[in-house]
TORDRENFI-991562 format. One record per residue (C-alpha): residue in one letter; x, y, z. Coordinates in steps of 0.1 Angstrom, whole numbers, plus 5000, padded with zeros to 4 digits. Layout:
BEGIN
aXYZ;...
END
This chain:
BEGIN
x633780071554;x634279781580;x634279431571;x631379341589;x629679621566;x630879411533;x629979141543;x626179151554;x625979361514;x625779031496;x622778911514;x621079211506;x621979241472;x621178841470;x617478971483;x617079251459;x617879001435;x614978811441;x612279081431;x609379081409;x608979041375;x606479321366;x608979581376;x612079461364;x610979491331;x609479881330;x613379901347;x614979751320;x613079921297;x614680251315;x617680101315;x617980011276;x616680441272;x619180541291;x622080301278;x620480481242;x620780831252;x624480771266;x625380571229;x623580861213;x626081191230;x628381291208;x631981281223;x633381611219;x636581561232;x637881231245;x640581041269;x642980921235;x642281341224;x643381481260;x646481241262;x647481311227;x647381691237;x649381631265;x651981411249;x652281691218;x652981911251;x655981711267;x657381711234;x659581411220;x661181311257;x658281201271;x657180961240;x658380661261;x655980811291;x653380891266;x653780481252;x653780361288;x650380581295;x649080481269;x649280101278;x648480201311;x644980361302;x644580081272;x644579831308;x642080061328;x639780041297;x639879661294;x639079681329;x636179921328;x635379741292;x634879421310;x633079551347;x630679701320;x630679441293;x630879081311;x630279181350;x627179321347;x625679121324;x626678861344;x624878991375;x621779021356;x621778681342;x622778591380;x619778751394;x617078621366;x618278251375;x617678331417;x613978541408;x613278161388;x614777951416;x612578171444;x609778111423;x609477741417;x610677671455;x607677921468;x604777791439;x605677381443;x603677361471;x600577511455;x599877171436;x599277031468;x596377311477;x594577191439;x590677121443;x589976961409;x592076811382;x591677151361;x593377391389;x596277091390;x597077141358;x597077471357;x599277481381;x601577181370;x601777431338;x602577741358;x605477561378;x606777391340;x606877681325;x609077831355;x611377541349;x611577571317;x612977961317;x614977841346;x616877591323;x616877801296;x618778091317;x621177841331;x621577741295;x622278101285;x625178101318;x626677791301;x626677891271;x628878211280;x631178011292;x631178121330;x630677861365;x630277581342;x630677351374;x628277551389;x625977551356;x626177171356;x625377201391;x622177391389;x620877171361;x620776831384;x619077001406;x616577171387;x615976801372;x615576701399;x612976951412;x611376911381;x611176521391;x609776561425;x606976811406;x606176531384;x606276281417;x603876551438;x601376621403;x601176261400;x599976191437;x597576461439;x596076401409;x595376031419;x594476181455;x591476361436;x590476041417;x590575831450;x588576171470;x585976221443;x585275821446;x585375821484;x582776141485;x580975871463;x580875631487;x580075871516;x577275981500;x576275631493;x576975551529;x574275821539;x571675651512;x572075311522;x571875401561;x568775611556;x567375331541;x568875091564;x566975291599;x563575321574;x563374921563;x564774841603;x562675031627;x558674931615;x560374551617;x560974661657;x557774821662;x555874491650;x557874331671;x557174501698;x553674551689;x553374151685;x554774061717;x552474271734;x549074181715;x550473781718;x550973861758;x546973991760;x545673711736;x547073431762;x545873671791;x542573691777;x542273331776;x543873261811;x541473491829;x538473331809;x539872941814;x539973081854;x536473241851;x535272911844;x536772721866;x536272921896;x532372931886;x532072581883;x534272441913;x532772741932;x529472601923;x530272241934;x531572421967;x528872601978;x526172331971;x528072091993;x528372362022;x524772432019;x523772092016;x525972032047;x523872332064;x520472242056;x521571872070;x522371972099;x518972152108;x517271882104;x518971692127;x518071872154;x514671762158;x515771402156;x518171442184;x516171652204;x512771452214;x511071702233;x510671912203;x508671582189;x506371512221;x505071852214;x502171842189;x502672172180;x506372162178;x505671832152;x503772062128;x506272342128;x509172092126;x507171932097;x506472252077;x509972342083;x511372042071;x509472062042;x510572402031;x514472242036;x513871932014;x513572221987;x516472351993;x518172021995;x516971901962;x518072211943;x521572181957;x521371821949;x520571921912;x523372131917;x525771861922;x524771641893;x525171931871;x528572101885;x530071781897;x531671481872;x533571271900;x531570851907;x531570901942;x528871161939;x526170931925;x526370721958;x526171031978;x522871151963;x521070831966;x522070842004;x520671172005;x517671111986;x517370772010;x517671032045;x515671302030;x512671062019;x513270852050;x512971172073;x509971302056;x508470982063;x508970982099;x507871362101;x504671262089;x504170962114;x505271212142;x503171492131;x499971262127;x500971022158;x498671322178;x501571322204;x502070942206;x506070842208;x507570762174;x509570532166;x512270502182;x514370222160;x513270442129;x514570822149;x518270592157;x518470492118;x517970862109;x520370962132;x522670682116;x522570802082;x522471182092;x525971082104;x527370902075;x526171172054;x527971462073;x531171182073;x531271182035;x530171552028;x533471692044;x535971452021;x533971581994;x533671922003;x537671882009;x537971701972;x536072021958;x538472301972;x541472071966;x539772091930;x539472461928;x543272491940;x544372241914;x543072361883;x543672751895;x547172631902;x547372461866;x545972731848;x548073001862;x551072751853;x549972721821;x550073081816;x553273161831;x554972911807;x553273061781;x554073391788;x557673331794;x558173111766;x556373411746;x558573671764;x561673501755;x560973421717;x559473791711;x562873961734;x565073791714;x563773881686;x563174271694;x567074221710;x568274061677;x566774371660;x568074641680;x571274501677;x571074491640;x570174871645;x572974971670;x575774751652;x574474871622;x574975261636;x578375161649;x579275031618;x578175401594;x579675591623;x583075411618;x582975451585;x581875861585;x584975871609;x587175661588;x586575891554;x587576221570;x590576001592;x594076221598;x596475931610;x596675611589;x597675391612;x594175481633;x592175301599;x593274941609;x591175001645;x588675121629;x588274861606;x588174591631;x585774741653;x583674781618;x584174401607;x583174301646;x580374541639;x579274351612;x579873991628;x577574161653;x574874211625;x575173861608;x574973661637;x571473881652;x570373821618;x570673421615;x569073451652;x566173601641;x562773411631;x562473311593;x559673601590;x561673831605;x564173751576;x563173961546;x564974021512;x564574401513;x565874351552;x569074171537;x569074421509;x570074691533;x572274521554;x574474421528;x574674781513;x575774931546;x578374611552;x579074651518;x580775001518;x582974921545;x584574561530;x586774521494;x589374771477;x586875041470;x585575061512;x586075371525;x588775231545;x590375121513;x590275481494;x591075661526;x593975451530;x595275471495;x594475881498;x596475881532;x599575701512;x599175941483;x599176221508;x601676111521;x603976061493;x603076421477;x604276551511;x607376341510;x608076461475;x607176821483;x609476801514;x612776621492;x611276941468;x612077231491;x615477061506;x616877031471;x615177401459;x616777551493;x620277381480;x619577531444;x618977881462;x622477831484;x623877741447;x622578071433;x623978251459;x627278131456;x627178191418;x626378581427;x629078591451;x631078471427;x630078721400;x630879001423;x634078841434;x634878861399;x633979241397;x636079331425;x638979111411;x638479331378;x638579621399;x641779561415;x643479471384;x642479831371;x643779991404;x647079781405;x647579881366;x647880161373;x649880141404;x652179971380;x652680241351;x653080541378;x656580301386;x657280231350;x656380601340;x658580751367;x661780491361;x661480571321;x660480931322;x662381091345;x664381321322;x660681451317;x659681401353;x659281761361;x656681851327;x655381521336;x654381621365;x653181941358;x650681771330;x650081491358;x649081771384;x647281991361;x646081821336;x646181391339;x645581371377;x642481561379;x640481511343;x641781161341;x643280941366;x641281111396;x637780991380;x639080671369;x639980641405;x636380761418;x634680511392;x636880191401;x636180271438;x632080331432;x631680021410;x634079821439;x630979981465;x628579871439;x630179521432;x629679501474;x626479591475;x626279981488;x623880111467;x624080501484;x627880581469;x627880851444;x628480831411;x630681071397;x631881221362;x628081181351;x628081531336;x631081391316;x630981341280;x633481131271;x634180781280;x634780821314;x631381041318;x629880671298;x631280421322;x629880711351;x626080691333;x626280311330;x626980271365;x624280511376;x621880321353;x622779981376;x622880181407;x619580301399;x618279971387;x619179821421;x617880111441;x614380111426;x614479751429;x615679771468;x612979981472;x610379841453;x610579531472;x610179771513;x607579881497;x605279571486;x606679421524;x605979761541;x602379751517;x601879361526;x601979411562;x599579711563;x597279511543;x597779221567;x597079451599;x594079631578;x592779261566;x592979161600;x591179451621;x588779471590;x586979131607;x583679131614;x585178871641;x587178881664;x590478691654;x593678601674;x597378431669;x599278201697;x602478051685;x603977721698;x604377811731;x600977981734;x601978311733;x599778591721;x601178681688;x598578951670;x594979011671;x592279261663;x590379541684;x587679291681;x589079051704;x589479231732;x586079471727;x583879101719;x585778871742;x587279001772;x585579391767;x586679451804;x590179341804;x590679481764;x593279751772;x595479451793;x595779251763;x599279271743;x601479061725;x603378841748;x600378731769;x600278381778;x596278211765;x596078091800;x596978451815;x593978601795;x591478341805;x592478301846;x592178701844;x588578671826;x587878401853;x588678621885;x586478941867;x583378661867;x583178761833;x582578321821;x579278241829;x580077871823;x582977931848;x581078071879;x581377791910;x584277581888;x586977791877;x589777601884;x588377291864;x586877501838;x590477671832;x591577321824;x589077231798;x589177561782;x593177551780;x592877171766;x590077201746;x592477541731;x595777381726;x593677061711;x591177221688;x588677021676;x585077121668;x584077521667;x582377571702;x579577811721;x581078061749;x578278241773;x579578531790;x578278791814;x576178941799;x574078731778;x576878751754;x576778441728;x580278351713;x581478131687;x584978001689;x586177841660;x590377711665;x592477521647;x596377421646;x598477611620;x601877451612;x603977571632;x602277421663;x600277801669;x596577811668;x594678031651;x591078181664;x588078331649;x585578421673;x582078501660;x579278671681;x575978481676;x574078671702;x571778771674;x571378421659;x571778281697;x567878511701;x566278411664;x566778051669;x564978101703;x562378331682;x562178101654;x562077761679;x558677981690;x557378031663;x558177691647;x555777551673;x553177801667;x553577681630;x553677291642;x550077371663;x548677541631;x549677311607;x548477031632;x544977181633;x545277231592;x545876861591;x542276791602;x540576991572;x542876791545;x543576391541;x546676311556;x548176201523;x547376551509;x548776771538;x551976541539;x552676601502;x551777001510;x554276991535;x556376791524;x557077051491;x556176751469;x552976921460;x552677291452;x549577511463;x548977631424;x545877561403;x547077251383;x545776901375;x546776561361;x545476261345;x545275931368;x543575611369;x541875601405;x539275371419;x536875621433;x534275521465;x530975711473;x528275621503;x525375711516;x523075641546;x520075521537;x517075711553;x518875971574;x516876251563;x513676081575;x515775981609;x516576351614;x513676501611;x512676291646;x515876301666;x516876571688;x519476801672;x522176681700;x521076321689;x521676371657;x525276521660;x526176281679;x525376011660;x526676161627;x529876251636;x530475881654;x529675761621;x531775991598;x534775931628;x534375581625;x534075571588;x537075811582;x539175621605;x538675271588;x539575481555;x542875611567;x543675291581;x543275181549;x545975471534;x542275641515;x542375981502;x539376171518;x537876361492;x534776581512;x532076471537;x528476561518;x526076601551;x526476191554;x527976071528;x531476021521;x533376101485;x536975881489;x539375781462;x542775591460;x545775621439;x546875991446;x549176101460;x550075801471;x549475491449;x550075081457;x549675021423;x546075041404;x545174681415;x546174721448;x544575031452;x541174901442;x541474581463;x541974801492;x538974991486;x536874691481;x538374551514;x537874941529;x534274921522;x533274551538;x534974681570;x532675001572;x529774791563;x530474561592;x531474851615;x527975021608;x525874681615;x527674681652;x527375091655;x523375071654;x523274841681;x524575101700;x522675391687;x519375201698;x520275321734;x520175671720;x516575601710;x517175561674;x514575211664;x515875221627;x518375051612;x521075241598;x522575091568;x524575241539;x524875181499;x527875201486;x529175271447;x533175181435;x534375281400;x537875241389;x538975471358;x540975771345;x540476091365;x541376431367;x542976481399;x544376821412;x543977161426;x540777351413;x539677661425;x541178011426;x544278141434;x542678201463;x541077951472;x541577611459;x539977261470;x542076901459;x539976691446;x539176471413;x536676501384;x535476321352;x533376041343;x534875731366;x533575991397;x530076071379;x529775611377;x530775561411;x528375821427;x525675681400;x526575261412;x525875431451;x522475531440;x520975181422;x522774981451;x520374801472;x520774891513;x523374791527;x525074621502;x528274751476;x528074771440;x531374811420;x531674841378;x532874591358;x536474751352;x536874741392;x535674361394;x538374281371;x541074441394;x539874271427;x538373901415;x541173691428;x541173811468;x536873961467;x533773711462;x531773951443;x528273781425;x527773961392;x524374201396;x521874301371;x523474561343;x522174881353;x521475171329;x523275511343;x522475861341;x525476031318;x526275721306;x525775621273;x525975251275;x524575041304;x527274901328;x527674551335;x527474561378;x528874351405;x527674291445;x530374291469;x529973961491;x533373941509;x536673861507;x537873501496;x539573421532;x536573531551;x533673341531;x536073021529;x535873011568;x532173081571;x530172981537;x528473121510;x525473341516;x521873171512;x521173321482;x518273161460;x516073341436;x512973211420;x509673321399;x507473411430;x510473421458;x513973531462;x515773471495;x518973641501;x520373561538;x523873631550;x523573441583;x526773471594;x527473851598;x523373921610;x523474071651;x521273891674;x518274101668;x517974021629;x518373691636;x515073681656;x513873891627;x514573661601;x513373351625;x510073501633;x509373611599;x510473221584;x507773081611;x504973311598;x505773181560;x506172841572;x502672901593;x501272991561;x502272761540;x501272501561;x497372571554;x498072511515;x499872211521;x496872001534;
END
């Protein structure tokens, strides 16, 4: 056997020792059996027997051979007593402390893999109690008395593996504490931002919606203020370039004379004129009325003075029967025609400098408005949306900071978040003092407040990153000093067999030594000697002792195929022969135990591998193709499968996938897409979408494994790829149903459906609502003489109206009764009892107002009635719920609060609203309500103490109380302020008829 041979046998004999402990112990178990049945065979004739025999032979002259033999053998038995006796226990003991040192180096890292504090300490036991039978067989070495260096050696080191255990269980478990509080707080973050984007974005939509309605308020008025301004300078304008006009044509008979020698012409001039002077006193009218500037009063005297002068001379010409007038009288008129046109155009020059001025002012006005309104409204909406955006920045940094790798990345991060929120507090001390809410401040400080103290996200992820950190560093110093305790262990096997082999060579060299000593002393008896050495000692004795020392030598190296002989022996030689075929056995089964979990490991591997529903792949460090499936080259590159081996560069497979157009993404970019594929591979980050070919979908999921590879599952999702199309379809079918459900149900009701808060079951609760019923009074008579078209239209404009102030008003819409209306508040969404009966009262003066202005425009439809409504409000306990079938099911409320509000809507008077005495109490600090005659109702035992709606406290404060006065003989009951045009003339005709009469009794 070559040296090379010997020397590679302690390494595997230092790998068989490491096997495992289920199948070392049915061994030993065959061992101590077989170790029995040797103790138990009866020697029938032994070694001391044979030689004794063969002394007896060789007589008296060979006693001094016989003595030396017999020390001789006495040697080889000490020698085979201690190969079998110390050596091989010494092995074993050898090999239980490496299987213990293998184990705690391979299952130390596991504490690092716990998930909760129970699988830690499970663990932490598991990898104690491995330490504990470690020491304990070291202990047993030690106590044998053999390596005690080396003994003393492995116990520091297994203290100090034990200490680094304690150091790694220590981290991790305060890396759970700090993980389970900072999922804590990144659940919180997602609360308090949720709430944060709910309280934030209705503050930007008022804003918005302010500036806007602000902008058309001051546009309104502008266009009006311009309106009236144009019409009066207009006005002023035109008068004075008609007045002008009409001047100047009647100055043409004063400068032209003939037209005054003719008789005729006088007359005609005359009649002329006089039409003219009409028109030149309305525009003078005009001008005292449109025009406010001194320097008109002079004007219209002068042109009173010309007009009455002129007329005057007309008449002398016209009755002069052709005679010359007055000449002096004609120059005078000329005169004055000519200071009158003189100061006309400075006037008529004032008036459009006027209309310019004021147009010019008011436009100015407006823009300075607008812009100061534009300014104040932006920065607020700007202030807003930067509380929002900051306010994002600032939960993103934070969602990236509690999943963060690198700690030296979290001090970044954390000054980006504390700008973030210097960003937040500044746009909030910018924005208006109403802008400013508590709740507003609320949410701002539980976002802010996440990210700032010990207990931020940055400070648990740091203090996880430095326990990670130190578990890793303890885990590392771990495996160094575990690898050392392994190079330890080795070197105490080596030197067990070393000691074997010494053991060995001390037997052979004994020997050696007594042939001499035999042949020096015996050599009168060489010659029988001999003859017993050839025949009898040589063969049966010294020849297996021989064979044994050199097998256990092979076994001590390591060879585990020698041969054992003299097993058929039954003496002591045939007992060392069986005890070393028990080892060699032991270590065979072991040897072949452990090919046979690897062989078994790495066909489950290959199985577990192509046994993927995916298609999986391996690239080491250098982006070689180490293994993968048939599914990865059947799902991902079909076409170029039977190309694909171990070896392959990543970038080989792709480029070749690329040139077969088999990338759809690739097609027109293959060059730049190779890029971002190879990157986007070698730096894995999130799982991404692949579209091939032919309309192949494909997942690709990489990551980084530790040894700089990456691994790759890729997942077909063709099939879920098609139902997310199907199911985007038919989620907006189902968005178009349910938005055409949503017009048979109250939107609080289909929300809470659809929302799962409410269940479609037959099931009911108590409540206290405030219920509302109406009715039109006299509709029945009206339909009878409207067309049918007529009357549909009219109804449903009513009902749209109506329903539209109630769900402006948050109203649960109970059923529409021909033209009534059944509401109620309080489920399944409730302000509060007294809210929710304030807001009916308040629901209810709006439709009464809306219906006053609605029949002014029916009246165009032909309807001469008056539409008006009574109203009923009751606030009590209900029964609210689901009733109906299984089947078929309506939501709506029952009970006796219903039965008193539909009863209060019969006795009210038209168009006013009655509401019980329970509801008054609720709604008497914002309603004016004037208490109304107690009313007996049907189903109700006692009578109910009534109240008349009048309006709320704000509105009446502004306008005045009703004229309400109520007498033996007369009762007068006038709300002036909310009548229409029409009843006003009403009520003022049908005063001046009682006044008419009255008058009569008076005298």
């Amino acid at each position: 056997m070559s040296d090379g041979a010997k020397e590679s046998k302690p390494v595997a004999h230092s790998k068989v020792a490491i096997s495992e402990r289920s199948f070392a112990e049915p061994v030993a178990k065959k061992e101590a059996a077989r170790v029995e049945e040797v103790k138990s065979s009866a020697v029938v004739f032994g070694i001391k027997a044979k030689l004794l025999l063969s002394f007896i032979a060789l007589a008296t002259c060979t006693l001094v051979a016989c003595i030396v033999a017999w020390t001789v053998f006495s040697h080889i038995q000490r020698a085979v007593t201690n190969v079998t006796s110390d050596s091989l226990p010494k092995n074993t003991l050898a090999l239980t402390i490496a299987e213990h040192s293998a184990e705690i180096y391979v299952s130390a890292p596991s504490i690092m893999a716990s998930e909760s504090q129970s699988v830690r300490e499970f663990r932490k036991k598991l990898l104690d109690d491995a330490v504990m039978q470690l020491n304990a067989a070291i202990t047993q070495w030690r106590n044998i008395g053999m390596a005690r260096d080396i003994a003393d050696d492995l116990t520091g080191k297994v203290e100090r593996i034990s200490g680094y255990i304690d150091e790694v269980n220590f981290s991790v478990a305060n890396m759970l504490d700090i993980t389970e509080s900072l999922h804590g707080q990144v659940d919180k973050l997602s609360q308090s931002h949720s709430r944060f984007l709910e309280v934030l974005e209705p503050l930007i939509d008022d804003a918005v919606f302010n500036l806007v309605i602000e902008n058309e308020s001051t546009t309104s008025k502008t266009e009006a203020a311009l309106r009236e301004t144009l019409a009066a300078e207009t006005e002023t304008l035109g008068a004075l370039l008609a007045l002008k006009n009409d001047l100047s044509i009647i100055n043409e008979p004063l400068v032209n004379e003939a037209n005054l020698e003719n008789g005729n012409m006088q007359h005609f001039v005359a009649d002329e004129f006089g039409s003219i002077r009409e028109h030149i006193s309305d525009h003078i009218r005009t001008l005292r009325l449109s025009a406010a500037a001194k320097e008109l009063e002079f004007f219209n005297d002068s042109v009173q003075a010309f007009v009455v002068g002129l007329g005057s001379y007309l008449r002398r010409a016209a009755d002069s029967q052709n005679s010359e007038p007055e000449t002096a009288l004609r120059q005078d008129l000329i005169r004055a025609h000519d200071d009158l046109v003189q100061h006309i155009d400075p006037l008529i020059s004032q008036a459009r400098e006027r209309l310019l001025t004021h147009t010019y002012d008011i436009v100015s006005q407006q823009s300075s408005k607008t812009m100061e309104l534009i300014d104040l409204g932006a920065n607020t909406i700007h202030n807003l949306l930067t509380i929002r955006s900051d306010g994002n920045l600032a939960a993103g940094l934070l969602n990236e900071a509690s999943s963060i790798q690198e700690p030296e990345r979290l001090e970044p991060l954390g000054e980006r978040f504390r700008a973030a929120a210097g960003q937040i507090e500044r746009a909030y001390r910018q924005l208006p003092e109403q802008n400013r809410s508590d709740e507003l401040r609320m949410v701002i400080d539980s976002v802010l407040s996440i990210g700032q103290g010990d207990d931020s996200i940055f400070g648990l992820r740091g203090q996880e990153l430095v326990e990670l950190e130190h578990a890793q560093n303890s885990i590392s110093a771990s495996g160094d000093v575990s690898q050392q305790l392994v190079i330890a262990v080795t070197r105490l096997v080596e030197e067990t067999e070393q000691d074997a082999n010494e053991t060995a060579r001390h037997a052979d060299e004994t020997i050696r030594t007594g042939k001499v000593e035999m042949l020096v002393i015996a050599g009168a008896s060489l010659i029988g000697s001999a003859l017993i050495m050839l025949i009898f000692v040589g063969p049966r004795i010294i020849r297996p002792i021989r064979e044994i020392t050199d097998t256990m030598t092979d076994l001590a190296a390591g060879d585990t195929t020698v041969v054992i002989p003299g097993t058929d022996r039954n003496d002591e030689l045939g007992k060392m022969s069986k005890a070393l075929e028990v080892f060699r056995d032991i270590t065979i089964s072991i040897q072949e135990s452990n090919l046979k979990e690897i062989d078994l490991a790495r066909r489950r591997l290959a199985d577990a591998i192509e046994s993927i529903s995916e298609a999986f792949s391996l690239y080491d460090a250098e982006d070689r193709l180490v293994v993968c499936n048939k599914k990865y080259g059947t799902l991902v590159h079909p076409e170029i499968a039977d190309e694909i081996h171990p070896g392959l560069f990543f970038e080989q497979i792709v480029r070749r996938s690329i040139e077969l157009g088999l990338i759809s993404e690739a097609i027109g970019r293959e060059e730049e897409w190779l890029k971002e594929r190879v990157k986007r591979h070698r730096h894995p980050e999130q799982p991404h979408i692949m579209h091939r070919h032919d309309g192949t979908w494909i997942m690709v999921s990489e990551r980084r494994t530790a040894d700089g590879g990456v691994v790759a599952v890729y997942s077909d999702i063709t099939e879920l790829k098609e139902r997310e199309n199907e199911l985007a379809e038919k989620s907006i079918a189902l968005e178009q149903l349910s938005k055409q459900l949503s017009k048979y149900l109250s939107p609080q009701v289909y929300q809470s459906i659809f929302s799962g808060e409410q269940s479609a079951i037959v099931a009911s609760k108590r409540k206290k609502l405030t219920v509302f019923f109406s009715d039109l009074v006299g509709f029945t008579e009206i339909a009878d003489r409207l067309e049918s078209e007529d009357l549909t239209q009219i109804l449903n404009q009513y009902l749209t109206e109506m329903t539209t102030i109630a769900l402006d008003h948050g109203a649960t819409i109970d059923k529409y009764i021909g033209d009534s209306l059944m509401i109620f508040f309080g489920d399944p969404v409730s302000r509060g009892v007294q809210a929710d009966a304030v807001t009916c009262v308040k629901m209810a003066i709006a439709m009464q107002k809306r219906l006053r202005s609605l029949s002014e425009e029916w009246r165009s439809m032909g309807l001469t009635e008056k539409l008006e409504c009574r109203i009923g409000i009751a606030t009590g306990f209900c029964t609210v719920g689901n009733f109906g079938s299984e089947d078929r099911m309506d939501y709506t409320i029952i009970g006796g609060t219903v039965n008193l509000a539909s009863r209060l809507e019969g006795v009210a008077a038209t168009g006013t609203t009655l509401v019980a005495a329970e509801t008054y109490s609720l709604i008497q600090d914002e309603i004016v309500c004037e208490e109304h005659e107690t009313v007996a109702v049907k189903g109700i035992a006692y009578p109910v103490r009534t109240y008349r709606v009048i309006d709320t406290k704000e509105v009446v404060a502004k306008r005045g109380r009703p004229v309400r006065k109520k007498g033996d003989r007369i009762t007068i009951d006038a709300d002036i302020d909310s009548m229409s045009e029409d009843e006003r003339k009403e009520v003022a005709e049908m005063l001046q008829k009682i006044l008419s009469d009255l008058n009569p009794r008076s005298t």
